[in-house]
Structure formats: structure tokens, C-alpha cells
CHARMM internal coordinates of N, CA and C (Angstrom, degrees):
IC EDIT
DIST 1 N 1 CA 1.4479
DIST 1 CA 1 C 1.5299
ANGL 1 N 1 CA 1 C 111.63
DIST 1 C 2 N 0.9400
ANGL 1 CA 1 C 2 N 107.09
DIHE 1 N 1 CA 1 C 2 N -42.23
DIST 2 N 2 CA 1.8458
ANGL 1 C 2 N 2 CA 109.58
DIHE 1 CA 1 C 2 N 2 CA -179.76
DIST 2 CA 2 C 1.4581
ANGL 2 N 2 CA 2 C 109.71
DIHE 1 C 2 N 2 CA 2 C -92.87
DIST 2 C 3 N 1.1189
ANGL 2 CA 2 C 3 N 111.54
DIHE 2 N 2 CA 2 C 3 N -24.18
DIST 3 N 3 CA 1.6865
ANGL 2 C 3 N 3 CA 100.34
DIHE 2 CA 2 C 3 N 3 CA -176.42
DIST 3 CA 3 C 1.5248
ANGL 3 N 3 CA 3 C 135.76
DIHE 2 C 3 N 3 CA 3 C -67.75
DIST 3 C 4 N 1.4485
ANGL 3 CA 3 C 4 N 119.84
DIHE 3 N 3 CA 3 C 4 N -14.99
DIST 4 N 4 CA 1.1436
ANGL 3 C 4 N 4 CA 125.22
DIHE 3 CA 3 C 4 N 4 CA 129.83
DIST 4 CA 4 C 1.7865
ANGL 4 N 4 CA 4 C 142.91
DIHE 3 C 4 N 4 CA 4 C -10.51
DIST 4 C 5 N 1.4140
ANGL 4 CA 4 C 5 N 95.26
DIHE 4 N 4 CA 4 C 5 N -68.99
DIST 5 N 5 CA 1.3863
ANGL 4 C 5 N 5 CA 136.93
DIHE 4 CA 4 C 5 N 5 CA 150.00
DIST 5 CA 5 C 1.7332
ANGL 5 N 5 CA 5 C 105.35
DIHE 4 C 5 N 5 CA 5 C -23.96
DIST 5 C 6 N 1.6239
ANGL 5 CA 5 C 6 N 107.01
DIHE 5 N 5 CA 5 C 6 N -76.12
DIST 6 N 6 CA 1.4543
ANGL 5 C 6 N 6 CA 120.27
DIHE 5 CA 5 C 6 N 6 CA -176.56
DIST 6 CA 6 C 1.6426
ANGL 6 N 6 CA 6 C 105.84
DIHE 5 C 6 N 6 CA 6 C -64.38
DIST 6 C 7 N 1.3795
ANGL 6 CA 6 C 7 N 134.72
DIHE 6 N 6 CA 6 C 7 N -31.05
DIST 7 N 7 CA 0.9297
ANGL 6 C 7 N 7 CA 117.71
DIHE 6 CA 6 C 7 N 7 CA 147.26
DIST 7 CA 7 C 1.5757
ANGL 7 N 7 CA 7 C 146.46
DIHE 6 C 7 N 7 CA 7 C -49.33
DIST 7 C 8 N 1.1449
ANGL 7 CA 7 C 8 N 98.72
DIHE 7 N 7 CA 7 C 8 N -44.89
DIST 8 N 8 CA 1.6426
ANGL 7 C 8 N 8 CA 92.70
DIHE 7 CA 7 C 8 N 8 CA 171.36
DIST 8 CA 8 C 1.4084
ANGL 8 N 8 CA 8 C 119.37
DIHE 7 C 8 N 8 CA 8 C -108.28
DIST 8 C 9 N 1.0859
ANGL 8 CA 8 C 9 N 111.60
DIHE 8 N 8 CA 8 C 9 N 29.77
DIST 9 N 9 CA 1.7661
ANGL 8 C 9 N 9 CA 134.57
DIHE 8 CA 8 C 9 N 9 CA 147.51
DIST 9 CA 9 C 1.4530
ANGL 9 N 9 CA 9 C 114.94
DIHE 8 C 9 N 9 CA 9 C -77.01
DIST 9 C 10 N 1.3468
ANGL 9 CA 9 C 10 N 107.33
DIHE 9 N 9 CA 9 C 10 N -46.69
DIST 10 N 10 CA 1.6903
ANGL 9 C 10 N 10 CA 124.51
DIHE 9 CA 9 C 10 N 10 CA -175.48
DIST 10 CA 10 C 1.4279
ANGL 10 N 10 CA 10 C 97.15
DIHE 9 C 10 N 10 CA 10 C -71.70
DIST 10 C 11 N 1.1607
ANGL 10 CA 10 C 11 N 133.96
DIHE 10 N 10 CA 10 C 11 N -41.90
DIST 11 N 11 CA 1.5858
ANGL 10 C 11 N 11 CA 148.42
DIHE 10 CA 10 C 11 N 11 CA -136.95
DIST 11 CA 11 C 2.1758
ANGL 11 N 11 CA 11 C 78.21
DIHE 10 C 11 N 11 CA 11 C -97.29
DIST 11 C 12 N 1.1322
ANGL 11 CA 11 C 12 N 111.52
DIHE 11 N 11 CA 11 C 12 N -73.67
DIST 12 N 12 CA 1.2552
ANGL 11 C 12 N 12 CA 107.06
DIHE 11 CA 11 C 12 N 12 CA -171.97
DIST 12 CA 12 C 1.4889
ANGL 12 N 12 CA 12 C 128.81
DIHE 11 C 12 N 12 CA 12 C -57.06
DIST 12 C 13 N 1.5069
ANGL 12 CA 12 C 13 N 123.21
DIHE 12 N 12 CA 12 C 13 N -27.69
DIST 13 N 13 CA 1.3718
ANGL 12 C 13 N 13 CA 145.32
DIHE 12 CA 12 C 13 N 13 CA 142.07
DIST 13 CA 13 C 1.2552
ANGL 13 N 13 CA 13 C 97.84
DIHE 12 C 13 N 13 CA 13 C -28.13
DIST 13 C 14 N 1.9893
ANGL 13 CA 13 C 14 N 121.57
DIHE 13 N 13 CA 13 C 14 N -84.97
DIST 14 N 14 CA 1.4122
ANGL 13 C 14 N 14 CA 108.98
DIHE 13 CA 13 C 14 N 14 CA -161.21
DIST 14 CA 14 C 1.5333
ANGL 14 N 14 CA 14 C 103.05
DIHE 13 C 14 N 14 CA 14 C -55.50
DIST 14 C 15 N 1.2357
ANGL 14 CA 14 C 15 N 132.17
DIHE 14 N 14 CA 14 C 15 N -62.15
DIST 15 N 15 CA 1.3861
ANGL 14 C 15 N 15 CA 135.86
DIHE 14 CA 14 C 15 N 15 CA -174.27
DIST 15 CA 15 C 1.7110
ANGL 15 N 15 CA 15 C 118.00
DIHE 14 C 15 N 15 CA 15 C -18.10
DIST 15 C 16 N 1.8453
ANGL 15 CA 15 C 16 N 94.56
DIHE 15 N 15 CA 15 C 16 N -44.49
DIST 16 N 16 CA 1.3768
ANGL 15 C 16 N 16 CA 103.46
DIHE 15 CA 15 C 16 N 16 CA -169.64
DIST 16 CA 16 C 1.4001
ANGL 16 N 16 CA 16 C 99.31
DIHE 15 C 16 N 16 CA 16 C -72.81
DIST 16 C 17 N 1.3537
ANGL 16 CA 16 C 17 N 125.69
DIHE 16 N 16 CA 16 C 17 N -57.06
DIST 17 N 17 CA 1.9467
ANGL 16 C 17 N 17 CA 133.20
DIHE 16 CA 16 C 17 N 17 CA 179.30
DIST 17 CA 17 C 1.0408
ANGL 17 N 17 CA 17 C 76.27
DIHE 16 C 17 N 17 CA 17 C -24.50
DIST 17 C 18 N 1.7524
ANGL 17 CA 17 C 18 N 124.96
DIHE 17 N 17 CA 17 C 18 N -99.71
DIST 18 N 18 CA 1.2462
ANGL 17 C 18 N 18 CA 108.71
DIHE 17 CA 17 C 18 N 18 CA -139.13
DIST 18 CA 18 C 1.3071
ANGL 18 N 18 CA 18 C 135.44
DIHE 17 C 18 N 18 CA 18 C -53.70
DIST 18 C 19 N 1.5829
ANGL 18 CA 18 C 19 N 112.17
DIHE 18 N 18 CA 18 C 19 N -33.32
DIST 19 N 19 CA 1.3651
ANGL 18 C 19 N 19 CA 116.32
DIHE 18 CA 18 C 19 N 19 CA 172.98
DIST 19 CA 19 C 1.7275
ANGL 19 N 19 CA 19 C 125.42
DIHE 18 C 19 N 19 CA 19 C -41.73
DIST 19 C 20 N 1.3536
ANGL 19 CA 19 C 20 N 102.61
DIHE 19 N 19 CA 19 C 20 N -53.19
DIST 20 N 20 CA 1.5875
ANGL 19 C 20 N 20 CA 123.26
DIHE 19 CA 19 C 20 N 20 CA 158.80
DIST 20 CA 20 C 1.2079
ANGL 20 N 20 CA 20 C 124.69
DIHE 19 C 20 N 20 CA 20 C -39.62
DIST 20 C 21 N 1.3329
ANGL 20 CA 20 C 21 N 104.18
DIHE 20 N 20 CA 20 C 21 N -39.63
DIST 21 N 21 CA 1.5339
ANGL 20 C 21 N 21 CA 126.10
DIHE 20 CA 20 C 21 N 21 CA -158.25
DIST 21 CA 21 C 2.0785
ANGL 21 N 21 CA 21 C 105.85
DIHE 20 C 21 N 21 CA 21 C -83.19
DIST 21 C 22 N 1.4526
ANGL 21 CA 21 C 22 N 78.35
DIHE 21 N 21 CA 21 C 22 N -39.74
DIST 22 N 22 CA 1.9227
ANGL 21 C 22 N 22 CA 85.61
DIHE 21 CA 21 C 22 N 22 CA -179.73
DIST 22 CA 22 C 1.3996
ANGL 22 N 22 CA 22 C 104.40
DIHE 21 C 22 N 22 CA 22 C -80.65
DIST 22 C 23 N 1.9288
ANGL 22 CA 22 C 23 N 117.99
DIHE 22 N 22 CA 22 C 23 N -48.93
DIST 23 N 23 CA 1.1492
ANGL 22 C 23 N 23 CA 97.64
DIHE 22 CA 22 C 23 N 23 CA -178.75
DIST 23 CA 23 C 1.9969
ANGL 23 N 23 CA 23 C 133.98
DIHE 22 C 23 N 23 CA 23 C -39.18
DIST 23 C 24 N 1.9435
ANGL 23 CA 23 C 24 N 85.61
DIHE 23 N 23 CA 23 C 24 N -44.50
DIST 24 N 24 CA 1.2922
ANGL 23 C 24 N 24 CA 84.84
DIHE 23 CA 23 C 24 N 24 CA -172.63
DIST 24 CA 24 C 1.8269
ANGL 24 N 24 CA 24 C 128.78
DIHE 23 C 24 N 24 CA 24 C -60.71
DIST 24 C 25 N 1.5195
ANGL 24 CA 24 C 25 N 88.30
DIHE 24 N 24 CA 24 C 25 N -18.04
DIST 25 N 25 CA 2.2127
ANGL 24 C 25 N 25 CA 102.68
DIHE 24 CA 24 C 25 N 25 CA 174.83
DIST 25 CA 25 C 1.4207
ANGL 25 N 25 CA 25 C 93.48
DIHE 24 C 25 N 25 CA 25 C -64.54
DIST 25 C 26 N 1.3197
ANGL 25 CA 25 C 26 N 109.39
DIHE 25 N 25 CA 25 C 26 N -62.14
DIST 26 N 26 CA 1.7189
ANGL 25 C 26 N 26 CA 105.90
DIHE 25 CA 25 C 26 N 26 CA -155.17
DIST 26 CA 26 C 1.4663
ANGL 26 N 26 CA 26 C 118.86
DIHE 25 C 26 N 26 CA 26 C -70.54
DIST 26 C 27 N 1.7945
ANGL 26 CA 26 C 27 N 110.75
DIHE 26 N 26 CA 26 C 27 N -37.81
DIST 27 N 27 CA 1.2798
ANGL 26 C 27 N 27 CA 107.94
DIHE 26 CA 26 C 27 N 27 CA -174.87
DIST 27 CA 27 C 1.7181
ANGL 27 N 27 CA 27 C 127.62
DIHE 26 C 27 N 27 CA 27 C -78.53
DIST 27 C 28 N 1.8068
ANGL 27 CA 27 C 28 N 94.03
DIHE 27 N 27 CA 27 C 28 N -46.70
DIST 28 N 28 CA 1.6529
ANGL 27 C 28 N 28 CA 120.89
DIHE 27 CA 27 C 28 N 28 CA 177.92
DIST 28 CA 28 C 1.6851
ANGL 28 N 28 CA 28 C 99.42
DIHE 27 C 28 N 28 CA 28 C -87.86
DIST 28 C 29 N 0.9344
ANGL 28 CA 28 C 29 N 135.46
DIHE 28 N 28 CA 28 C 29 N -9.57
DIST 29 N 29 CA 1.5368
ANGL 28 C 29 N 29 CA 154.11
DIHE 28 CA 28 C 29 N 29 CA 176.91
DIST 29 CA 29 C 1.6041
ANGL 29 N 29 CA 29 C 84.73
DIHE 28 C 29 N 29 CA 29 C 45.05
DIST 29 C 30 N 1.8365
ANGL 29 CA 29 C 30 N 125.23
DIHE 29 N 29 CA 29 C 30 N 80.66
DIST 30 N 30 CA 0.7514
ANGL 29 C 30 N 30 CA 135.26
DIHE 29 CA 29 C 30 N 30 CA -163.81
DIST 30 CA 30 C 1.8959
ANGL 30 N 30 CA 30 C 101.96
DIHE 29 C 30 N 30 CA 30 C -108.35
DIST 30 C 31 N 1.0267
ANGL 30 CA 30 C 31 N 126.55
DIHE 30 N 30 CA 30 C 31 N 132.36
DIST 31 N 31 CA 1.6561
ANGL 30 C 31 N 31 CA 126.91
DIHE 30 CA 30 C 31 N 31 CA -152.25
DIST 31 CA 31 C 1.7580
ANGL 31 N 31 CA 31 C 89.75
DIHE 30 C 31 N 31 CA 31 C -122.61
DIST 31 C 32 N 1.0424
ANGL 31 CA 31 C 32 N 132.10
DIHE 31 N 31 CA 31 C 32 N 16.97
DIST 32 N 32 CA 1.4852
ANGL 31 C 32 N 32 CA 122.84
DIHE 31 CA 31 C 32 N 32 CA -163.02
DIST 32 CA 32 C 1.9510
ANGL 32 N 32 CA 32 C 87.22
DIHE 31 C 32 N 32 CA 32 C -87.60
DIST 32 C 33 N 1.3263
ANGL 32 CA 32 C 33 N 112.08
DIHE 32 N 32 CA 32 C 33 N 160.42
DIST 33 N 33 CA 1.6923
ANGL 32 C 33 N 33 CA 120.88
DIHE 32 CA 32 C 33 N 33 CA -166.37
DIST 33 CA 33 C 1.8061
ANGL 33 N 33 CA 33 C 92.47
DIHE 32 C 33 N 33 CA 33 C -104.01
DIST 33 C 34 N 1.5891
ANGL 33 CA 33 C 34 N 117.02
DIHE 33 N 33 CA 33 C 34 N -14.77
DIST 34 N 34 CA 1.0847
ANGL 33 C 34 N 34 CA 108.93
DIHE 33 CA 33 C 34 N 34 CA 171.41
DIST 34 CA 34 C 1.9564
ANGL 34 N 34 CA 34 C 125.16
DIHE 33 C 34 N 34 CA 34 C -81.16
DIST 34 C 35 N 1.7913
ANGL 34 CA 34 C 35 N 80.98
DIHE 34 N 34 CA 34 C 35 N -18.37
DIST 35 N 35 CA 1.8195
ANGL 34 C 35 N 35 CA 89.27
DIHE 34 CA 34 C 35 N 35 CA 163.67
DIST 35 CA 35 C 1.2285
ANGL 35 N 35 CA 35 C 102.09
DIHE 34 C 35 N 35 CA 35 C -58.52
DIST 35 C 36 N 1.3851
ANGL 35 CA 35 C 36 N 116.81
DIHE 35 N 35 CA 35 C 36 N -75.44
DIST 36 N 36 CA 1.5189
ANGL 35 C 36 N 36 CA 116.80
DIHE 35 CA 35 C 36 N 36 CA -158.47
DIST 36 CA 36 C 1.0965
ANGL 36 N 36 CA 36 C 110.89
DIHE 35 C 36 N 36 CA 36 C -58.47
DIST 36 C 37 N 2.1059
ANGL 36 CA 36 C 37 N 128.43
DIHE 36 N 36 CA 36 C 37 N -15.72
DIST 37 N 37 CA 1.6300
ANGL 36 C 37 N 37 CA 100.67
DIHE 36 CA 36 C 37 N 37 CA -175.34
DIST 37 CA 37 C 2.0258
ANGL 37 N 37 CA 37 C 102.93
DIHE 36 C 37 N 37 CA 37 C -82.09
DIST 37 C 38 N 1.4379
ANGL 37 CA 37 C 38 N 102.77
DIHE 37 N 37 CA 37 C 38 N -5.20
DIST 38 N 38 CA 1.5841
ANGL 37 C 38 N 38 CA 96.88
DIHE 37 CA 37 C 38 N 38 CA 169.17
DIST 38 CA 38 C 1.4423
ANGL 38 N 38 CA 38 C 125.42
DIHE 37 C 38 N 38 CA 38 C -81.65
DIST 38 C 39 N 1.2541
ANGL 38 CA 38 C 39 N 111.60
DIHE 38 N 38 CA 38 C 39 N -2.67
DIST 39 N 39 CA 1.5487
ANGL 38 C 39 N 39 CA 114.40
DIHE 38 CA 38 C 39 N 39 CA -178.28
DIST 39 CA 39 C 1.7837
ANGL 39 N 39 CA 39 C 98.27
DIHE 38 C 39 N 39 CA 39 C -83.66
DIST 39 C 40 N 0.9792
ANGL 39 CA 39 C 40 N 115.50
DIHE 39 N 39 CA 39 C 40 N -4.88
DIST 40 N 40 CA 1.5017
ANGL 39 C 40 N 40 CA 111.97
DIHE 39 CA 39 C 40 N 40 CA -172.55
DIST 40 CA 40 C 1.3315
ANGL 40 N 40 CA 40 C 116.44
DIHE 39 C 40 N 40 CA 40 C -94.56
DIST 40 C 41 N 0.8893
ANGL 40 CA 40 C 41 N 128.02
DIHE 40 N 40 CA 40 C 41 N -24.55
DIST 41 N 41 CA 2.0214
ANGL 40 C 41 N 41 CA 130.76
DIHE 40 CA 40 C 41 N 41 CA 165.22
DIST 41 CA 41 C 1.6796
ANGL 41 N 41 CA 41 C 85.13
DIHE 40 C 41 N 41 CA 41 C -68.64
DIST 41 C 42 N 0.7722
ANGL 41 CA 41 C 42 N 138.30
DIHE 41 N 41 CA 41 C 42 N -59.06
DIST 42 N 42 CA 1.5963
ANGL 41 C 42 N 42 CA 132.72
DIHE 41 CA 41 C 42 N 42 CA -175.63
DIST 42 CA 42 C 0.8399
ANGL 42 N 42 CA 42 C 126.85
DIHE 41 C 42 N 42 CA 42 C -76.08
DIST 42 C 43 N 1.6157
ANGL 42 CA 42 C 43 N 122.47
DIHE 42 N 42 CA 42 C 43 N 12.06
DIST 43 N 43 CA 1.7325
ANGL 42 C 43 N 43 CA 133.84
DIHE 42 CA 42 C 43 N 43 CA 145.63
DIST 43 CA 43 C 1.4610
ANGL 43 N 43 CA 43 C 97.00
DIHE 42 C 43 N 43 CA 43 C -75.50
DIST 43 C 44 N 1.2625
ANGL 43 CA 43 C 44 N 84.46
DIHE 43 N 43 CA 43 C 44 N -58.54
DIST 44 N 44 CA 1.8818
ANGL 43 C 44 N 44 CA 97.94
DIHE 43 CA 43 C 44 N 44 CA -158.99
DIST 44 CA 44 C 1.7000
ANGL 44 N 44 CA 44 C 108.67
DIHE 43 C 44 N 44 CA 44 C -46.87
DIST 44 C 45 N 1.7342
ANGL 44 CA 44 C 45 N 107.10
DIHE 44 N 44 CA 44 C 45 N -68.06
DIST 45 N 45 CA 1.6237
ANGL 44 C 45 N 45 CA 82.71
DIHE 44 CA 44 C 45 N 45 CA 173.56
DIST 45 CA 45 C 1.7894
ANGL 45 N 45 CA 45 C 128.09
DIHE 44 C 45 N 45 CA 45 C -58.79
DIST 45 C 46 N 1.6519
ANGL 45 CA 45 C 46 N 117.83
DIHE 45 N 45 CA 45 C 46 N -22.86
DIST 46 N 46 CA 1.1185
ANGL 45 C 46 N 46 CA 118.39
DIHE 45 CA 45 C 46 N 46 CA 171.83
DIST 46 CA 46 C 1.6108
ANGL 46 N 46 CA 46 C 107.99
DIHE 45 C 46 N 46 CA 46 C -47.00
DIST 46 C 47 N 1.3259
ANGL 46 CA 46 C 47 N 130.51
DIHE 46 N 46 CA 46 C 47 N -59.37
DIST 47 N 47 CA 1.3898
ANGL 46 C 47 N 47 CA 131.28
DIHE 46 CA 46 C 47 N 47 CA -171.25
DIST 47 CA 47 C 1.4110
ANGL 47 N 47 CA 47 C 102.75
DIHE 46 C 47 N 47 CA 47 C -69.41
DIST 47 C 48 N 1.5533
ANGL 47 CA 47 C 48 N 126.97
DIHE 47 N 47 CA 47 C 48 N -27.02
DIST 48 N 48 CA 1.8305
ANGL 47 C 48 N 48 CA 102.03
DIHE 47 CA 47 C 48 N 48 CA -171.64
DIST 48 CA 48 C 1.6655
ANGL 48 N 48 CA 48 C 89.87
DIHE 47 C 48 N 48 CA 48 C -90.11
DIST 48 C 49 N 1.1403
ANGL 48 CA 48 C 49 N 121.67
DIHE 48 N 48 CA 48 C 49 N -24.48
DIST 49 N 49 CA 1.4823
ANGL 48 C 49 N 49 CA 97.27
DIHE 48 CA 48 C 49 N 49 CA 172.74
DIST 49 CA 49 C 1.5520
ANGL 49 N 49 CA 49 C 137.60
DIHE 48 C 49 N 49 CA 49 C -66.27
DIST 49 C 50 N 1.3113
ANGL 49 CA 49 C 50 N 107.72
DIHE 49 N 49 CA 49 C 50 N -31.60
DIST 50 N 50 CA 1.7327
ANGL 49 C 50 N 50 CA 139.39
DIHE 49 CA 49 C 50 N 50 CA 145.83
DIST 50 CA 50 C 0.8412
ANGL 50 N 50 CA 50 C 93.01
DIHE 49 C 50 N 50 CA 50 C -21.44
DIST 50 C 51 N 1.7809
ANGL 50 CA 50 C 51 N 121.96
DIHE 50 N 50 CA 50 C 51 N -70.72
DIST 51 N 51 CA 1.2578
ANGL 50 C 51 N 51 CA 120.31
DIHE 50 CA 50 C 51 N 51 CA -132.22
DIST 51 CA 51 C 1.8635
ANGL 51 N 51 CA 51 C 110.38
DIHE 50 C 51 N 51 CA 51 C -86.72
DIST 51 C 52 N 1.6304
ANGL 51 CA 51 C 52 N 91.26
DIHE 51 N 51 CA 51 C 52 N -20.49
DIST 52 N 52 CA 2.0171
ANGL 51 C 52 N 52 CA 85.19
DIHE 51 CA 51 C 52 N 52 CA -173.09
DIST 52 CA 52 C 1.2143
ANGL 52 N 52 CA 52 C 96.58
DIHE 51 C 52 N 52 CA 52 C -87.64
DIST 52 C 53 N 1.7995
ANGL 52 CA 52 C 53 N 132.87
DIHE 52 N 52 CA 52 C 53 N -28.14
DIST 53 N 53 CA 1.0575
ANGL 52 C 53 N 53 CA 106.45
DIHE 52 CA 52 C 53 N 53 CA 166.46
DIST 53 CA 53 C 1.8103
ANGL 53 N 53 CA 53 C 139.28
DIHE 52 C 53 N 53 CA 53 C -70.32
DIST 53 C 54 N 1.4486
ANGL 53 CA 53 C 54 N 108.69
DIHE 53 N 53 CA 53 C 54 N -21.39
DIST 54 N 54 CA 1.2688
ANGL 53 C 54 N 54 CA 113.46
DIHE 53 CA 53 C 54 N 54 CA 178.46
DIST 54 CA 54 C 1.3802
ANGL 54 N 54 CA 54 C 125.46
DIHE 53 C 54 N 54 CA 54 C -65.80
DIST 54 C 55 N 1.7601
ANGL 54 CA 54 C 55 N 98.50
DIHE 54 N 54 CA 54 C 55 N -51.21
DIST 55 N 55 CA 1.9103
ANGL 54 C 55 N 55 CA 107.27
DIHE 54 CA 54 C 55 N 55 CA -167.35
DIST 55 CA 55 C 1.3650
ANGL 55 N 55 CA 55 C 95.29
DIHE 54 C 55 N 55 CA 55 C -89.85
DIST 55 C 56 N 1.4482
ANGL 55 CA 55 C 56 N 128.16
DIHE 55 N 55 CA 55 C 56 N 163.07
DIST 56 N 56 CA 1.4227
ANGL 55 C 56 N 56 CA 109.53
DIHE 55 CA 55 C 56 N 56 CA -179.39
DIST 56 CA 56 C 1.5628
ANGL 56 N 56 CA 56 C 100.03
DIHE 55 C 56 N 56 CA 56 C -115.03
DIST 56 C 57 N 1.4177
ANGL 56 CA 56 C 57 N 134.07
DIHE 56 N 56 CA 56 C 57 N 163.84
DIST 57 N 57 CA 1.1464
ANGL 56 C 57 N 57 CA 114.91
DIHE 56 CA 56 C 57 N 57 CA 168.20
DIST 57 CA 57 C 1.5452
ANGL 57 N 57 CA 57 C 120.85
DIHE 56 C 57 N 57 CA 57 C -108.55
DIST 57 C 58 N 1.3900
ANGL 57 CA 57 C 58 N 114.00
DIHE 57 N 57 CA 57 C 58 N 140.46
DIST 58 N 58 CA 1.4722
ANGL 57 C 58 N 58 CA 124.81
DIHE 57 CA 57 C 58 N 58 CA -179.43
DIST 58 CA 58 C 0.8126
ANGL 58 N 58 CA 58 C 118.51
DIHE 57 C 58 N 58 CA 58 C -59.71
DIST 58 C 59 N 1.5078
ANGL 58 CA 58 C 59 N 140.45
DIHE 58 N 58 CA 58 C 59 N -58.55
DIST 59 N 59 CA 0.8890
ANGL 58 C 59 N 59 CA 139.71
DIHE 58 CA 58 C 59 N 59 CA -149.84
DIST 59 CA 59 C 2.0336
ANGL 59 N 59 CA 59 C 126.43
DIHE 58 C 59 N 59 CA 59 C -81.11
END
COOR INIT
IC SEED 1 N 1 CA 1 C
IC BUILD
């Protein structure tokens, strides 16, 4: 019943890294390699969210 829940908690977390993560390149024009390894949970949920909305599933 709740675990759902923990999913799109996790899903909004990565979302947020990255959000954080770009501001800090573009705004503080921040060059650290630990920025960019946080922009990557916030690809990742960016693309699985892409992804359930784009492909549809059949089954």
C-alpha cells in the first residue's frame, strides 16, 4: 500500500539532484566533477519518466 509512495519520493529526489545540480553549472558556473556526478540520478529519473509516458504498454 505505501510503496508506491517510496517510489515517487525516490523519483522526485533524483529529479531534485539534478535540478540543483544544473542550477549550480549554469548559475555559480560551478566545474566540480561531483556536480556533474549529481546531475545523473536526474537524467535517470528524467528518462524513466519520459519513458512511461512516451511508449505505451501493451500488456
Amino acid at each position: 500500500m505505501i510503496l508506491p509512495f517510496y517510489g515517487i519520493a525516490m523519483l522526485s529526489c533524483g529529479l531534485a539532484a539534478g535540478i540543483v545540480g544544473l542550477i549550480a553549472m549554469i548559475r555559480r558556473h560551478e566545474r566540480s566533477w561531483l556536480v556533474r556526478l549529481a546531475i545523473l540520478p536526474g537524467l535517470f529519473a528524467l528518462f524513466f519518466v519520459l519513458g512511461e509516458f512516451l511508449v505505451p504498454h501493451l500488456a
